[in-house]
C-alpha positions as CSV (number, residue, x, y, z in Angstrom):
1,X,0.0,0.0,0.0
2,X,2.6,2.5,0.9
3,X,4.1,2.4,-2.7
4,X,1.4,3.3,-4.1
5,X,0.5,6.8,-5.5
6,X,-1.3,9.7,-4.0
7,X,-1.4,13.4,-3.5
8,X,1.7,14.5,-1.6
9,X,0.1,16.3,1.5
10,X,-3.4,16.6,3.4
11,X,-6.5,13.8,3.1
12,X,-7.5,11.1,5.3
13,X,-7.8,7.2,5.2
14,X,-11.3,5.8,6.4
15,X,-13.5,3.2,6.2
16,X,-15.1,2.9,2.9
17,X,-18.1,0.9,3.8
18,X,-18.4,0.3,0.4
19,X,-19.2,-3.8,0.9
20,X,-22.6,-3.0,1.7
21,X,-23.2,-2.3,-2.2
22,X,-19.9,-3.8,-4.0
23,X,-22.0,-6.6,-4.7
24,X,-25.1,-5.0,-6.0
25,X,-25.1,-5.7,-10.0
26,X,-27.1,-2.8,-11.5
27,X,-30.6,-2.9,-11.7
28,X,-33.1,-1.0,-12.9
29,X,-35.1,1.3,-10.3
30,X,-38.5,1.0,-10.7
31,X,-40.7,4.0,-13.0
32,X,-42.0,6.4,-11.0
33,X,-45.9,7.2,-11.8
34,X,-44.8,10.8,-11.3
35,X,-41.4,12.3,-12.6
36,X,-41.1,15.8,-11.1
37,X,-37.9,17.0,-13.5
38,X,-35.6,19.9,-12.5
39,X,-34.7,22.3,-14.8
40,X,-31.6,22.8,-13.5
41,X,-29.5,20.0,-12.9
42,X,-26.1,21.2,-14.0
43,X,-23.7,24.0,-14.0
44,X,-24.3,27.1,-15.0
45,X,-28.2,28.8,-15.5
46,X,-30.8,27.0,-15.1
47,X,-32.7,25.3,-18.6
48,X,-35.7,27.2,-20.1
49,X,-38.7,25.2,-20.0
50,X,-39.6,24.2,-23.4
51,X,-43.1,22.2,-22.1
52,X,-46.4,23.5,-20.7
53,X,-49.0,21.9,-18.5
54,X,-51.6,19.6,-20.8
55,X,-48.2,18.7,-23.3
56,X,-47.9,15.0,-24.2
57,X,-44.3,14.1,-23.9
58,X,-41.9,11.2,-24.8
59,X,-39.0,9.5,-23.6
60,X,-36.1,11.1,-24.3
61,X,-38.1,14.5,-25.4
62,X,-36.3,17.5,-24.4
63,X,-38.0,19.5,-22.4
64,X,-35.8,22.3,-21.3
65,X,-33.3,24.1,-23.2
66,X,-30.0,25.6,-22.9
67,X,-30.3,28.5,-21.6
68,X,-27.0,30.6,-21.6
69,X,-23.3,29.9,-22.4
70,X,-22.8,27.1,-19.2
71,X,-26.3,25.6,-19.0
72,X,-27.6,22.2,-20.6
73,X,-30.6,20.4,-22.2
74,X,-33.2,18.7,-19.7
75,X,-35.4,15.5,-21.0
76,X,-38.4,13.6,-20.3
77,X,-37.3,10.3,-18.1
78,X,-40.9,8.9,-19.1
79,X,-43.3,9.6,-21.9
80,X,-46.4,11.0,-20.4
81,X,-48.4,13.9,-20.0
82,X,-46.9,17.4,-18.6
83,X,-49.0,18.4,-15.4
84,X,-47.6,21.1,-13.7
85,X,-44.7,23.3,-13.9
86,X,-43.5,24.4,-10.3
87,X,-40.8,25.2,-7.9
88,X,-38.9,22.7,-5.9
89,X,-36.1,22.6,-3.8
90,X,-32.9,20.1,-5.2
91,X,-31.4,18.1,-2.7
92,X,-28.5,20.7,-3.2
93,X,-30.4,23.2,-1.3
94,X,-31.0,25.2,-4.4
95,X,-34.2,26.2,-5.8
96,X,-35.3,25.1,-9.5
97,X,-38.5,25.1,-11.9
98,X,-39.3,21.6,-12.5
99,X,-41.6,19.6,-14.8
100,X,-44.2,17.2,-13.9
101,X,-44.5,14.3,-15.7
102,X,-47.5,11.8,-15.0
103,X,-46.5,8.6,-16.7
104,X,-48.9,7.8,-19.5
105,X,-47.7,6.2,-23.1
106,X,-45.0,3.8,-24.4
107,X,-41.4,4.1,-24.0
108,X,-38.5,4.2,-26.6
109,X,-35.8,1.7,-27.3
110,X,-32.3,3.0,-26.3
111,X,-30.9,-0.4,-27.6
112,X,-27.5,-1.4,-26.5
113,X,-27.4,-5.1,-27.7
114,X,-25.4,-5.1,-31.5
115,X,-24.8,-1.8,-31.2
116,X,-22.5,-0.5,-34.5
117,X,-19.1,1.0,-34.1
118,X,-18.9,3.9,-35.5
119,X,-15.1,3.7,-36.9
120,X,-12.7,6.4,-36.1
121,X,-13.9,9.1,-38.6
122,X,-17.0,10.7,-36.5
123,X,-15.8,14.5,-36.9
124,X,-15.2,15.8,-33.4
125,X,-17.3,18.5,-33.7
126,X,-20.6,16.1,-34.3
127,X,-19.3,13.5,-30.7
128,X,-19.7,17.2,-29.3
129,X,-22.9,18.2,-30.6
130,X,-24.5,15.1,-29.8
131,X,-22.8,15.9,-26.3
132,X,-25.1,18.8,-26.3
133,X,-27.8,17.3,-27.6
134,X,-28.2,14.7,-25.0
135,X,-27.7,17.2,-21.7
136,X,-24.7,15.5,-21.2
137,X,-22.4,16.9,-18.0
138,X,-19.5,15.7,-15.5
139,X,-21.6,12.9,-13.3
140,X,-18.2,13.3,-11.0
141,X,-20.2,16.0,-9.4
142,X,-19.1,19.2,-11.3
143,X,-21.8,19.1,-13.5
144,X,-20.5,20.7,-16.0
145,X,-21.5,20.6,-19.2
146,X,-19.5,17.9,-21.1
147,X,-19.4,19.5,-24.7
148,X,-18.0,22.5,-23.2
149,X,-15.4,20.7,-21.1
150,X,-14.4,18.5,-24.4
151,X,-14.6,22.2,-26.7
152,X,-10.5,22.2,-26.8
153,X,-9.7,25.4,-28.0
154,X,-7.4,25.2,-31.1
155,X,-4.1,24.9,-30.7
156,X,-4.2,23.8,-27.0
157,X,-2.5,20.4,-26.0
158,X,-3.7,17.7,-24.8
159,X,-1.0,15.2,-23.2
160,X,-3.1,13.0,-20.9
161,X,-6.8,12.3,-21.0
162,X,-7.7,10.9,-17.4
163,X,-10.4,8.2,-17.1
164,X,-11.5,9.1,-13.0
165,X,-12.7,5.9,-11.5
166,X,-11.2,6.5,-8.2
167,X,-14.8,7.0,-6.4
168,X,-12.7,8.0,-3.2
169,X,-16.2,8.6,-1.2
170,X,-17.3,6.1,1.4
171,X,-20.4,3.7,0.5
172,X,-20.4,4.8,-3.1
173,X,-20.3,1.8,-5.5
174,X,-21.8,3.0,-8.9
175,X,-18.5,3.4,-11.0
176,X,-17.0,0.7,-9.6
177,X,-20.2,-1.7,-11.1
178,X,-20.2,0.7,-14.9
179,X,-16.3,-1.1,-14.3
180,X,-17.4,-4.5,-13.7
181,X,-20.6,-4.6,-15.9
182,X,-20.1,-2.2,-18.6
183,X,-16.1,-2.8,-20.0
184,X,-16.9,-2.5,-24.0
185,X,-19.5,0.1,-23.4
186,X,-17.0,1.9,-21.5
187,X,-14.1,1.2,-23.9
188,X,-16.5,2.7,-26.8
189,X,-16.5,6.2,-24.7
190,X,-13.1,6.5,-24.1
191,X,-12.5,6.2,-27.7
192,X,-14.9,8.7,-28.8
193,X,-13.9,11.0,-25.9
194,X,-10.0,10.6,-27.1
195,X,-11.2,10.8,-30.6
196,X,-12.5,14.6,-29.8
197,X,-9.3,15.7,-27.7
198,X,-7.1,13.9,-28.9
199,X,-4.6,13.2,-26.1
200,X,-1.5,11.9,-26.7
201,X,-1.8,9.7,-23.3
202,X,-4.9,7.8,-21.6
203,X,-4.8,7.1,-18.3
204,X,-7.7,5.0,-15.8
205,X,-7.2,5.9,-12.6
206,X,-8.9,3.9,-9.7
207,X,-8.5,2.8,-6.3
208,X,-6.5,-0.2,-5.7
209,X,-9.5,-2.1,-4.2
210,X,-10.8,-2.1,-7.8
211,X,-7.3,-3.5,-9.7
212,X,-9.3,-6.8,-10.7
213,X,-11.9,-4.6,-12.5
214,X,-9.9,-3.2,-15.5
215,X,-8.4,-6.4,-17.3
216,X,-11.9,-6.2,-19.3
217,X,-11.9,-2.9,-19.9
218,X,-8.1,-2.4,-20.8
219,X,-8.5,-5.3,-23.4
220,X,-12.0,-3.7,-25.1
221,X,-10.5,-0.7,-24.9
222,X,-7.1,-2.4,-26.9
223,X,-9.4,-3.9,-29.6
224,X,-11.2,-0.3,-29.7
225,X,-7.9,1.3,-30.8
226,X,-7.3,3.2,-27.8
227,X,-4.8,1.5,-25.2
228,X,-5.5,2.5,-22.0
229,X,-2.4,2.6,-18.5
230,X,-4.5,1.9,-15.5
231,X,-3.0,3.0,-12.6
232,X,-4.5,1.8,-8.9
233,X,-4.0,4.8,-6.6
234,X,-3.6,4.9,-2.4
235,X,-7.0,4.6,-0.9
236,X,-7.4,8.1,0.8
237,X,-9.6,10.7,0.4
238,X,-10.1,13.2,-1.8
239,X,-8.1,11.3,-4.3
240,X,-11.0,11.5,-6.8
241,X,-10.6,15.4,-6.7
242,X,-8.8,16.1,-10.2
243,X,-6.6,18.3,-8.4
244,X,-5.1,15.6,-6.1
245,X,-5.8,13.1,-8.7
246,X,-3.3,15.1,-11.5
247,X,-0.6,15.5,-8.5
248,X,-0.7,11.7,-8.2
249,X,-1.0,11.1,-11.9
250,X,1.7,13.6,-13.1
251,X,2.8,15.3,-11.1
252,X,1.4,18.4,-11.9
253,X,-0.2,21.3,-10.0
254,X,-4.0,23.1,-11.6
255,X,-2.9,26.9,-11.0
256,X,-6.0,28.5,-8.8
257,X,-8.8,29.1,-10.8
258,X,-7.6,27.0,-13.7
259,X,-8.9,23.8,-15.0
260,X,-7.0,21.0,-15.6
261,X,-6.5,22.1,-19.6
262,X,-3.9,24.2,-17.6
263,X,-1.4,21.5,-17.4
264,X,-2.1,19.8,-20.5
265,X,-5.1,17.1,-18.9
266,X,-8.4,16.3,-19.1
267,X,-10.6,14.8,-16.6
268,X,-13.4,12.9,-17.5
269,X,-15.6,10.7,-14.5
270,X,-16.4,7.0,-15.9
271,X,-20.0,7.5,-15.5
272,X,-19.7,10.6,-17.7
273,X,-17.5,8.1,-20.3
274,X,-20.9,5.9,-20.0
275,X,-23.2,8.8,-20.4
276,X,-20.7,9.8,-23.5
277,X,-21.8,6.5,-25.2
278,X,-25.1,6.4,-24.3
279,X,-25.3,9.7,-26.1
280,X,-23.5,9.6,-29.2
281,X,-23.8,5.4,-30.1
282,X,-27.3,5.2,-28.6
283,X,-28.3,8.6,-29.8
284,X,-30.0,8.3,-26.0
285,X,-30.0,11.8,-23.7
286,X,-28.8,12.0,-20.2
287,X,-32.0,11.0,-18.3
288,X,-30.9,8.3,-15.5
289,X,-27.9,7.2,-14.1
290,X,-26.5,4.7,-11.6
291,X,-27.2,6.0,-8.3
292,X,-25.7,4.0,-5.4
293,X,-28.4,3.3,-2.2
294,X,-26.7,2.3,0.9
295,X,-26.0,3.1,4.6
296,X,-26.4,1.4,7.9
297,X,-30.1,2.1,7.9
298,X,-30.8,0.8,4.6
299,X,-32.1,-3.0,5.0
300,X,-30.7,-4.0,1.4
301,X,-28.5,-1.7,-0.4
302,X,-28.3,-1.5,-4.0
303,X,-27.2,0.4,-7.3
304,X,-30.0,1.1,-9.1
305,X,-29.9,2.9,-12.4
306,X,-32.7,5.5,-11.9
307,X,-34.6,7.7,-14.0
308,X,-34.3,11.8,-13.2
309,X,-37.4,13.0,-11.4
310,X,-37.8,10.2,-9.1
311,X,-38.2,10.5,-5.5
312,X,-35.6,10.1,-3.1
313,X,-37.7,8.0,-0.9
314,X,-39.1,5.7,-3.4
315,X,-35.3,4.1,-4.0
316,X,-35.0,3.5,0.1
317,X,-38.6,2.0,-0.5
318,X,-37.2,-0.4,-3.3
319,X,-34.3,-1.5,-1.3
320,X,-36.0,-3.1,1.6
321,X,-36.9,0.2,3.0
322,X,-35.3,1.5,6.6
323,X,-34.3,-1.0,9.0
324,X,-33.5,1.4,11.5
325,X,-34.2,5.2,12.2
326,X,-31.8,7.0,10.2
327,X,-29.7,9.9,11.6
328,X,-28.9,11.3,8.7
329,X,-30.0,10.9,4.7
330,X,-27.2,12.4,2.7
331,X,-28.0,13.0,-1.6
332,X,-24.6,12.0,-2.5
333,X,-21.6,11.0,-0.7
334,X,-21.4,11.5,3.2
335,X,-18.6,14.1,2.7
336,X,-19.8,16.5,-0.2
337,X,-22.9,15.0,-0.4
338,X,-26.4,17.4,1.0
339,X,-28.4,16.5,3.9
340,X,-32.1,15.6,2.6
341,X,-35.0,17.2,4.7
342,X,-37.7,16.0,2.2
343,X,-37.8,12.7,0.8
344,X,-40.0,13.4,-2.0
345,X,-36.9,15.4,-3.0
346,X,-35.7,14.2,-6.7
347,X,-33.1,12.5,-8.2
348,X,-31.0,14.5,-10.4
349,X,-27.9,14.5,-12.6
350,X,-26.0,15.0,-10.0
351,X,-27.0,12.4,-7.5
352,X,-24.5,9.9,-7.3
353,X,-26.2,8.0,-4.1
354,X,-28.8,8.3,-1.6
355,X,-27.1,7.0,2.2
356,X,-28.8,6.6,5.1
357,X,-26.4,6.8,8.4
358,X,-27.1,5.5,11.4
359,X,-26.3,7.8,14.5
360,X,-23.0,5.4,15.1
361,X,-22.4,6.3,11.4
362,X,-22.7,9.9,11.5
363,X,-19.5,12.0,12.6
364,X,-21.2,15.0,15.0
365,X,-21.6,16.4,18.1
366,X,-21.7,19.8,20.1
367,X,-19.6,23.2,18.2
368,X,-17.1,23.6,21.8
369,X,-14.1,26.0,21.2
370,X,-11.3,25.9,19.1
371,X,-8.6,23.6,20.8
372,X,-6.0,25.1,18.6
373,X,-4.8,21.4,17.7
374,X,-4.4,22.1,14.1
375,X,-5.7,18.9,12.8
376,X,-7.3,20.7,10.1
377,X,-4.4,22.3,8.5
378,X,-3.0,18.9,8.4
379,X,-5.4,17.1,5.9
380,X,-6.4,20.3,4.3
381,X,-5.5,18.7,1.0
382,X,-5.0,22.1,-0.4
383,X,-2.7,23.5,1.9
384,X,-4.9,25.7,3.7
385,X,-5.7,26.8,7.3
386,X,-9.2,26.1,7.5
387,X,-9.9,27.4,11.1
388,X,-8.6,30.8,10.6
389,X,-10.6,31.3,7.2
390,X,-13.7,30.3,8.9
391,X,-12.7,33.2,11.8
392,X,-12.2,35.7,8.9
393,X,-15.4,34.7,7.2
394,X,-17.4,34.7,11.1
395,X,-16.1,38.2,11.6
396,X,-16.6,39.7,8.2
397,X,-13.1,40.5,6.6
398,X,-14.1,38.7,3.1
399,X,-11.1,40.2,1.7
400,X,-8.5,39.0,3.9
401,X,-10.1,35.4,3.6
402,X,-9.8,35.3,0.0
403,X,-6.3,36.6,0.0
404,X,-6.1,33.7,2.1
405,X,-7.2,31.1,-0.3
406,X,-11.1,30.9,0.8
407,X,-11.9,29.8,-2.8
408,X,-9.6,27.6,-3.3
409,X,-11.2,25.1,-0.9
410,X,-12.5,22.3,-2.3
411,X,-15.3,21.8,0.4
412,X,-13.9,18.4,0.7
413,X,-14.8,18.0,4.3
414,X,-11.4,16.8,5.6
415,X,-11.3,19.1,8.1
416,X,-14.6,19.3,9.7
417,X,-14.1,15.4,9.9
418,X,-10.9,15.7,12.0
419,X,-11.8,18.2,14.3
420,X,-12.4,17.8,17.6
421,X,-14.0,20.6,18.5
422,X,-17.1,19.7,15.9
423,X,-16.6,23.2,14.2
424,X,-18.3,23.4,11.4
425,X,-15.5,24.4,9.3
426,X,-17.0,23.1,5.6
427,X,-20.5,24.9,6.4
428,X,-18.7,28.3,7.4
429,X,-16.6,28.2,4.3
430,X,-19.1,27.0,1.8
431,X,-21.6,30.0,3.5
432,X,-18.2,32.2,2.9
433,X,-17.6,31.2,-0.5
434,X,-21.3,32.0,-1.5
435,X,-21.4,35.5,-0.2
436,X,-17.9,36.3,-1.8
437,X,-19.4,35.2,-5.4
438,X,-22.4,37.4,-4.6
439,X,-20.3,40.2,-4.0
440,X,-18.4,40.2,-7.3
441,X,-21.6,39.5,-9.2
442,X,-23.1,42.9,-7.7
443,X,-19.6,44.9,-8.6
């Protein structure tokens, strides 16, 4: 284990807990009667609604368009019958316009079985269109559009295209099973991705728990004409953060405020690589994903690949239900995931997992004074002092904190998971963060 890579400084080793879902071959959720569809489920502005209430809709349909220059296309996850448009609140704490969909109608075929290869002449620009098309964005949890992030300017390198199948978060299983399950699918989107960016290098990065998982893949991806290096990384957290994940890969350093274009990489999740050939071989938009269902409190967990629109609590449902009263439902990961207050709540883009933690699970307890131990400038994995950011941000001096580095942290939750005092550094600094953005947009 020691010689292994990893980021140079900062991070922890935990438990992954992720045995409770390993296991779980993916199956399909079941359709919700109801699909209440959030029109914004990516980066940027939120989609214009393109439906009305009394519309007949289809599978696949788009129903909200992009609405600036970082936004993306929103689709129908069922055919049916348009029956409201409200507001909702994401499980990101965000407010949106959704759709209501009441399931009425037939359902297209997205067929994968015999699916054509498409040889190694599809122009770039029409992999990226079709990108766009589909509403395609990061499923790593940037949700940023993926036709912009794959938009290389002209002229600008590419030396290493990096496959991210690290999932460093605890309980999550989802990429691990597109991996196991999903090798020449997989193999298929790598190609077209490296067909558009052309990288001189591709690299799959995971966690070494998952080295059995890529003889499969590394051979489709062989007899798809684009030989892969798979590299098993140190299992500590954040290693899935593509700015530890490059420092591990290559050595090299994303300047603040850069993206990883910067130093001549691209970072591409492998449920986004799945997503990728769901899009352009399928011709089939972004409108469900693998989302992993676990926790102590879940009686049977599970990765279930679920449609957008469907409720939270309808996947806890289909897994057995609770076995024990939960402390905590996080939409996501436990560490940059979002509590959920609601379970009617929906599943979105960028909903990776639904976990339900026990009260032994759950890291908490009572805000007491700073100790001064400095635990949290330890595993800060970007080098910062976390405590005396939040002080700047408690007593108002925005400007010293981001001289500081405020927005360079990666609300990664390393620190508030160390500290002894239960200070809730990641909450002070997101809350920071937020009110410095506001601040320029008003300038």
């Amino acid at each position: 284990m020691s010689g292994r890579k990893t980021f140079p400084s900062g991070g922890i080793e935990l438990a992954s807990r992720k045995s409770l879902s390993r296991g779980s071959a993916i199956r399909n959720a079941l359709i919700p009667p109801i699909a209440t569809v959030p029109l914004l489920q990516h980066l940027g502005t939120q989609a214009l609604c393109l439906v009305k209430p009394g519309d007949r809709v289809e599978e696949g349909m788009a129903i909200g368009g992009a609405s600036g220059p970082i936004s993306a296309r929103v689709h129908s996850p069922i055919p049916g019958v348009v029956t409201e448009i409200a507001e909702v609140t994401l499980a990101s704490g965000q407010r949106s316009l959704a759709v209501r969909i009441e399931l009425d109608g037939s359902f297209s075929r997205f067929q994968a079985r015999g699916w054509p290869s498409l040889g190694p002449d599809l122009p770039a620009e029409e992999i990226v269109a079709l990108l766009a098309d589909g509403g395609v964005v990061g499923l790593g949890g940037a949700l940023l559009p993926s036709h912009l992030k794959l938009s290389i300017p002209k002229g600008e390198p590419v030396d290493v295209l990096v496959v991210n199948a690290v999932e460093c978060e605890p309980y999550l299983t989802g990429d691990y099973r597109l991996l196991v399950e999903k090798p020449r699918e997989l193999a298929e989107g790598i190609r077209l991705a490296a067909r558009v960016c052309r990288p001189k290098e591709i690299i799959l990065a995971l966690d070494q728990s998952s080295d059995h998982a890529i003889e499969a893949l590394a051979a489709a991806a062989a007899q798809a004409g684009c030989p892969i290096s798979a590299i098993g990384l140190r299992s500590k957290y954040p290693q899935g953060d593509e700015k530890q994940l490059l420092k591990a890969l290559i050595g090299r350093e994303i300047p603040p405020g850069e993206t990883p274009l910067a130093v001549g990489a691209i970072v591409v999740n492998v449920a986004t690589v799945y997503a990728l050939f769901e899009a352009v071989v399928l011709r089939k938009p972004l409108f469900e994903r693998v989302v992993t269902v676990s926790g102590g409190a879940v009686r049977s967990p599970a990765n279930l690949k679920v449609r957008f629109g469907t409720p939270i609590g309808s996947l806890i449902e289909e897994c057995g239900g609770l076995k024990t009263v939960p402390k905590r439902i996080v939409a996501g990961g436990p560490f940059i995931g979002h509590t959920v207050l609601d379970l009617s709540t929906p599943v979105t883009k960028g909903v990776s997992g639904v976990v339900a933690l026990t009260a032994g699970e759950v890291h908490e307890g009572t805000r007491t004074p700073c100790i001064g131990c400095g635990r949290c400038i330890e595993v800060c994995p970007m080098g910062l002092n976390p405590i005396r950011l939040l002080k700047q941000v408690e007593h108002s001096l925005g400007a010293e904190a981001l001289e500081a580095g405020l927005l360079d942290c990666k609300e990664c939750g390393c620190c508030s998971y160390v500290c002894p005092a239960r200070v809730p550094l990641v909450e002070g600094l997101r809350l920071g963060k937020r009110a410095a953005r506001s601040a320029e947009a008003v300038r």
